[in-house]
ZAKEDO-705000 format. One record per residue (C-alpha): residue in three letters; residue number from 0; x, y, z. Coordinates in steps of 0.02 Angstrom, whole numbers, plus 50000, padded with zeros to 5 digits. Example, Ala and Ser with C-alpha at 12.3 -4.5 7.8 and 13.67 -1.06 7.14 Angstrom:
BEGIN
+--------+-----+-------+-------+-------+
! residu ! num !     u !     v !     w !
+--------+-----+-------+-------+-------+
!    ALA !   0 ! 50615 ! 49775 ! 50390 !
!    SER !   1 ! 50684 ! 49947 ! 50357 !
+--------+-----+-------+-------+-------+
END
This chain:
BEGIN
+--------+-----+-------+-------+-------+
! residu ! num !     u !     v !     w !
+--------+-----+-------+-------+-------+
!    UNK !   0 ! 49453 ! 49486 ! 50162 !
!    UNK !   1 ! 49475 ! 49687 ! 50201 !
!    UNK !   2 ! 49591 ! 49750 ! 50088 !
!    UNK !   3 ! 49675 ! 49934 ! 50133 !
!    UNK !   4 ! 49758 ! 50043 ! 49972 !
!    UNK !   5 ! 49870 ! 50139 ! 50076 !
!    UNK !   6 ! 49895 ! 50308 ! 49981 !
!    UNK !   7 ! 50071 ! 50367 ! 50031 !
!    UNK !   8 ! 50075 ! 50540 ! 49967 !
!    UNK !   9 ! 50029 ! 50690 ! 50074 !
!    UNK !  10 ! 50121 ! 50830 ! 49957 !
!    UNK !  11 ! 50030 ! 50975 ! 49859 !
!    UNK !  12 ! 49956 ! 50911 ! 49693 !
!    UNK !  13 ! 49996 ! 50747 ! 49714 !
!    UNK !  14 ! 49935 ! 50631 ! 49618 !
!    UNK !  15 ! 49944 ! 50459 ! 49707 !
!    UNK !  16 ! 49755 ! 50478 ! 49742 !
!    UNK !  17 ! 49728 ! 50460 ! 49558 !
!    UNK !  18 ! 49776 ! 50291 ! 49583 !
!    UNK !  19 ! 49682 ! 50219 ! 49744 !
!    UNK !  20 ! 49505 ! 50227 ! 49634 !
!    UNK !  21 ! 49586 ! 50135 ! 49481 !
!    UNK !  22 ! 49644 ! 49978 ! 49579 !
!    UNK !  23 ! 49485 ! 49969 ! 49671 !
!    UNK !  24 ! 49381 ! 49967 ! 49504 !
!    UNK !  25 ! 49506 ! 49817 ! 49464 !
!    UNK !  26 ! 49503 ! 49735 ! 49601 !
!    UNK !  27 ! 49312 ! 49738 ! 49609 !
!    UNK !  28 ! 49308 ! 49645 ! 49445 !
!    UNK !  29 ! 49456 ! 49513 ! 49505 !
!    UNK !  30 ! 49411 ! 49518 ! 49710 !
!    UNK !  31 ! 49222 ! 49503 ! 49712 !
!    UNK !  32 ! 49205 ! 49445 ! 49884 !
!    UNK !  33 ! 49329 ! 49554 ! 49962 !
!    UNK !  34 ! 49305 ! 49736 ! 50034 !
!    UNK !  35 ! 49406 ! 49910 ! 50003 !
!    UNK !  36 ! 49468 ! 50040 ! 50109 !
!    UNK !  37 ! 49575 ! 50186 ! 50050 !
!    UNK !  38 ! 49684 ! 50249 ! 50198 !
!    UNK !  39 ! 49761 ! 50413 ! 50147 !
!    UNK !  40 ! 49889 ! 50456 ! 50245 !
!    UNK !  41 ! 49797 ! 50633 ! 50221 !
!    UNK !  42 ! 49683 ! 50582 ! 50342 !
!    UNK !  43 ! 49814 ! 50507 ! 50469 !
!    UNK !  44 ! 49932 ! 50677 ! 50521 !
!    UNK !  45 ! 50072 ! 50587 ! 50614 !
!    UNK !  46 ! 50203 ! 50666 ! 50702 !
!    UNK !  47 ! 50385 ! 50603 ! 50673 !
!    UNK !  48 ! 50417 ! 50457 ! 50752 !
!    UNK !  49 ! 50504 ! 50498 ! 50938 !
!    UNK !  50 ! 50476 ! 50347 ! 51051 !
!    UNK !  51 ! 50613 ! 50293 ! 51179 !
!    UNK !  52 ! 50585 ! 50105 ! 51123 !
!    UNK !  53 ! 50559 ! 50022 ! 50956 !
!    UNK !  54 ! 50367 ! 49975 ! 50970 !
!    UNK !  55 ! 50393 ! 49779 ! 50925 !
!    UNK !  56 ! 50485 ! 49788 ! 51096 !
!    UNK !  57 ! 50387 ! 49876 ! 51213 !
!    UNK !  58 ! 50260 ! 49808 ! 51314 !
!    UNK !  59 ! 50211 ! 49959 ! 51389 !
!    UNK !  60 ! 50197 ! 50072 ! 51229 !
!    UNK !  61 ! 50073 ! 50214 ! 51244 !
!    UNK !  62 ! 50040 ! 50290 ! 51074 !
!    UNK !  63 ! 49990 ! 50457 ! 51051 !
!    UNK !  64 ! 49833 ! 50472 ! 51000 !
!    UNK !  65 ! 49847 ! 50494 ! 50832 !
!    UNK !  66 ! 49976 ! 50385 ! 50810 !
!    UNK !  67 ! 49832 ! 50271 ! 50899 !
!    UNK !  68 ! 49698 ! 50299 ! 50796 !
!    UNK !  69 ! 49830 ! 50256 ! 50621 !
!    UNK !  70 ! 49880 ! 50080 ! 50719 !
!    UNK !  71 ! 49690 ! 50034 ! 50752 !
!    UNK !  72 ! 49628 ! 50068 ! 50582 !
!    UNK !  73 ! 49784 ! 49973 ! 50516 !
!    UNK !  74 ! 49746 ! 49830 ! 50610 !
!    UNK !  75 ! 49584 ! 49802 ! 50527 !
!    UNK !  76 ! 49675 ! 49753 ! 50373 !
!    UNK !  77 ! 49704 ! 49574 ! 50309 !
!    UNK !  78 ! 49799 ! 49634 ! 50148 !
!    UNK !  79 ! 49871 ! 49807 ! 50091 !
!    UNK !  80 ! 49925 ! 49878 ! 49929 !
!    UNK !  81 ! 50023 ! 50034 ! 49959 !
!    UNK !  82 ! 50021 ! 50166 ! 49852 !
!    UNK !  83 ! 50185 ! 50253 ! 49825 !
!    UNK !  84 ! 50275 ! 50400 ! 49722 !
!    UNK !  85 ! 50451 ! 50382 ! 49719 !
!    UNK !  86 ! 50549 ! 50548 ! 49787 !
!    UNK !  87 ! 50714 ! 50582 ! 49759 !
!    UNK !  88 ! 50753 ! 50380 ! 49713 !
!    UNK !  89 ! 50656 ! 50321 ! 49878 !
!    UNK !  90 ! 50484 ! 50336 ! 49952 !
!    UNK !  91 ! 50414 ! 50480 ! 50039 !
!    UNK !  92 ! 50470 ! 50508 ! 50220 !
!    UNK !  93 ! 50283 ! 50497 ! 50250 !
!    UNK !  94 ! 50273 ! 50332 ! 50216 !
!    UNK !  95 ! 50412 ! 50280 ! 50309 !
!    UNK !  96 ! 50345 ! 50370 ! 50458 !
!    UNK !  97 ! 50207 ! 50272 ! 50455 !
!    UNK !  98 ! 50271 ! 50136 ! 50448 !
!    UNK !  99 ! 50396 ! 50164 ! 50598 !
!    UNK ! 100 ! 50262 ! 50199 ! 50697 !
!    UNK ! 101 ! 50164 ! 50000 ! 50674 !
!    UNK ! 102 ! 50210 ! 49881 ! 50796 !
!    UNK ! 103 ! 50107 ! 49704 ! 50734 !
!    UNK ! 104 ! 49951 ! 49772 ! 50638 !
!    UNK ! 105 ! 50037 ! 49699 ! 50483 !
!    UNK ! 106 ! 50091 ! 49557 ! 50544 !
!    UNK ! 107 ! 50090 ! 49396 ! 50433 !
!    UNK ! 108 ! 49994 ! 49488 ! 50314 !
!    UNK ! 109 ! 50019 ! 49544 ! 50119 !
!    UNK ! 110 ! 50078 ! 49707 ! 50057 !
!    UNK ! 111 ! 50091 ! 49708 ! 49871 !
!    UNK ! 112 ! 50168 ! 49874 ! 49791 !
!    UNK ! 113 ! 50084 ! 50003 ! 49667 !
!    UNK ! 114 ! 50223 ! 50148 ! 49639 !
!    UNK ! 115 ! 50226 ! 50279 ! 49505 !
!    UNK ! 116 ! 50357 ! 50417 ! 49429 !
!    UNK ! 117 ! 50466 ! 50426 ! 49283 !
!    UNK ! 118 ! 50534 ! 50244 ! 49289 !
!    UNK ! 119 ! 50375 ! 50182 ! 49357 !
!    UNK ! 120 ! 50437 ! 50208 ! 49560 !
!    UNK ! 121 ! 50565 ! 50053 ! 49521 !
!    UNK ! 122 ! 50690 ! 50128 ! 49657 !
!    UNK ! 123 ! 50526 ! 50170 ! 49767 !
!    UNK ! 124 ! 50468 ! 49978 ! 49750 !
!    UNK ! 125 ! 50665 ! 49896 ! 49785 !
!    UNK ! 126 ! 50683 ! 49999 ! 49928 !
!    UNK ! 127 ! 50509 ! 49983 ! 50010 !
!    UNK ! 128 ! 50533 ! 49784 ! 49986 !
!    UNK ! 129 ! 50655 ! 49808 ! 50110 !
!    UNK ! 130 ! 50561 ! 49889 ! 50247 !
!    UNK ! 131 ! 50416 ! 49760 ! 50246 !
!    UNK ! 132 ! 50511 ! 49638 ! 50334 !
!    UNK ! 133 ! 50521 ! 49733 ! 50477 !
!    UNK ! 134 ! 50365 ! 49735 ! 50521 !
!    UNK ! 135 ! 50337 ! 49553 ! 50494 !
!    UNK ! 136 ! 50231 ! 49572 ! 50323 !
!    UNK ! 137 ! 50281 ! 49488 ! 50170 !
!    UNK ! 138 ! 50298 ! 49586 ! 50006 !
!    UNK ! 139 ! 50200 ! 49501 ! 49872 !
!    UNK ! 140 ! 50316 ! 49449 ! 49705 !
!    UNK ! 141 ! 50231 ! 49570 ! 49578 !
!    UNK ! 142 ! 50224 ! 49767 ! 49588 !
!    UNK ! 143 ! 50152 ! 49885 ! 49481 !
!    UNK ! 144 ! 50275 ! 50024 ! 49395 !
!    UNK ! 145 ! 50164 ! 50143 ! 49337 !
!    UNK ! 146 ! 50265 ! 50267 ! 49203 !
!    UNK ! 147 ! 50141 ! 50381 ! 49146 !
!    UNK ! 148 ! 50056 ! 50522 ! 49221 !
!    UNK ! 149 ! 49915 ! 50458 ! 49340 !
!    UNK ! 150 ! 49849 ! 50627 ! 49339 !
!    UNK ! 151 ! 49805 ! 50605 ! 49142 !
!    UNK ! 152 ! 49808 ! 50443 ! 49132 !
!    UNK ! 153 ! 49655 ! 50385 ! 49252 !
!    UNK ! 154 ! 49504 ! 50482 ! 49241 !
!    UNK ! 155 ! 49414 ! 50516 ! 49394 !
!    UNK ! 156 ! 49285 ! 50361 ! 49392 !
!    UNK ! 157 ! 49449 ! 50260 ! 49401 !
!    UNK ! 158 ! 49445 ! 50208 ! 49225 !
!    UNK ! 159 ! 49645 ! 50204 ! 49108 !
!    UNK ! 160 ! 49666 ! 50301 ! 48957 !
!    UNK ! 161 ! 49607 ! 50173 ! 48835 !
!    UNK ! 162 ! 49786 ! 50148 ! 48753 !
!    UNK ! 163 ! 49864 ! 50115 ! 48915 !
!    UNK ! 164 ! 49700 ! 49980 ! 48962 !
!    UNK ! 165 ! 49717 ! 49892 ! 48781 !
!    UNK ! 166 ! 49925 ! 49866 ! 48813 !
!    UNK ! 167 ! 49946 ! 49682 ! 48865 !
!    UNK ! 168 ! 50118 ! 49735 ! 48934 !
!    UNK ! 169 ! 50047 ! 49887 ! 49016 !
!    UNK ! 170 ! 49986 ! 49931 ! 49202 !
!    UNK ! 171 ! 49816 ! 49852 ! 49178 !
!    UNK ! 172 ! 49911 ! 49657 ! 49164 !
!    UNK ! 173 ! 50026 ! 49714 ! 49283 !
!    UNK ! 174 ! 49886 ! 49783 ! 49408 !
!    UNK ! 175 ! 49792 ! 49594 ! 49389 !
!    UNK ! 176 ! 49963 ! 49501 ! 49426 !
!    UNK ! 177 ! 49957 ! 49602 ! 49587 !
!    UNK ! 178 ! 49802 ! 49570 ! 49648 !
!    UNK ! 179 ! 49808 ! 49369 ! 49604 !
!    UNK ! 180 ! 49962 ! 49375 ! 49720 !
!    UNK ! 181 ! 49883 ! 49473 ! 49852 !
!    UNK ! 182 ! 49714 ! 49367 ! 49845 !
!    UNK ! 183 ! 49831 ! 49186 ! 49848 !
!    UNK ! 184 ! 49969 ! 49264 ! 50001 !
!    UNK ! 185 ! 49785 ! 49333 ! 50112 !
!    UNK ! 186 ! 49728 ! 49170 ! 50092 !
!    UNK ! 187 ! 49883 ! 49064 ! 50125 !
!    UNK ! 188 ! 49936 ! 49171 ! 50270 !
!    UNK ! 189 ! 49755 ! 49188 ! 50354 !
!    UNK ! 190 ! 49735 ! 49010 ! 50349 !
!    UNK ! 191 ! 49913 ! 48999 ! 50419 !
!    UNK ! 192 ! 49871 ! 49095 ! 50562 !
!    UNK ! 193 ! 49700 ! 49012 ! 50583 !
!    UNK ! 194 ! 49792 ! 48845 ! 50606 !
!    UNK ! 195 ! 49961 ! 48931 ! 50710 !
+--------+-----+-------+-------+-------+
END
């Protein structure tokens, strides 16, 4: 199983990225036989989203070619957890971008939800439940809210303050919850399509 953290923040000193090597130290431990890829959307400079026809319904759809290489290296996926501040009571316009731009790369396939800000990216999470759908992914029951300041709160070998690893209420439980669900849903729906 190849499973993409999908860092949604592109903004001067952000501090999404702080997250990406915490949940891959985690998911190491719980996902042994699975590999990680962090796609920052850093690395993927999309223009707004323009086309003449929504891309689920056009046959003939000729991405630009960045908008090209973001769809091939999304389609390599079998899972995602996306990575995702919350702006202004939503996710970043980045993100949806992004995701305007995907046609079927995600289809059938888990996203599970990692947000941060100062009520852990609840409004972030609610609303970016409802834009899975659309592109045929399911959203995976738990989420992580993460309420304190990644920037402080992960050092840079991906490791939680102490106080926030030792909660059994805290991000740590939370982040495990996540990554059962993403581990049972990848398995349920690959088999699923294996069988379609």
């Amino acid at each position: 199983m190849k499973v993409q953290i999908i860092v949604g923040a592109t903004r001067q000193g952000r501090v999404s990225d702080r997250l990406a090597p915490w949940i891959i130290k985690q998911a190491k431990e719980t996902l042994p036989s699975a590999e990680f890829e962090v796609v920052d959307m850093v690395d993927y400079p999309l223009p707004f989203f323009d086309e003449a026809i929504s891309p689920q319904y056009n046959p003939d759809r000729q991405p630009t070619p960045e908008v090209a290489k973001f769809l091939s290296k999304i389609a390599e996926g079998d899972a995602y957890i996306v990575v995702t501040p919350e702006y202004n009571r939503t996710y970043p316009a980045v993100l949806k971008n992004a995701f305007d731009t995907l046609d079927f790369q995600m289809k059938q396939k888990p996203v599970a939800l990692v947000a941060h800000g100062s009520t852990g990216g609840a409004q972030s999470v609610a609303h970016f439940r409802s834009l899975i759908p659309a592109v045929q992914a399911i959203s995976t029951p738990h989420a992580v809210y993460f309420a304190a300041q990644p920037g402080t709160a992960i050092d840079d070998e991906g490791n939680l303050a102490p106080e926030l690893a030792a909660n059994p209420y805290g991000p740590q439980t939370a982040l495990q919850q996540l990554l059962a669900d993403l581990n049972w849903y990848a398995e349920a729906l690959s088999a699923a399509r294996t069988n379609a």
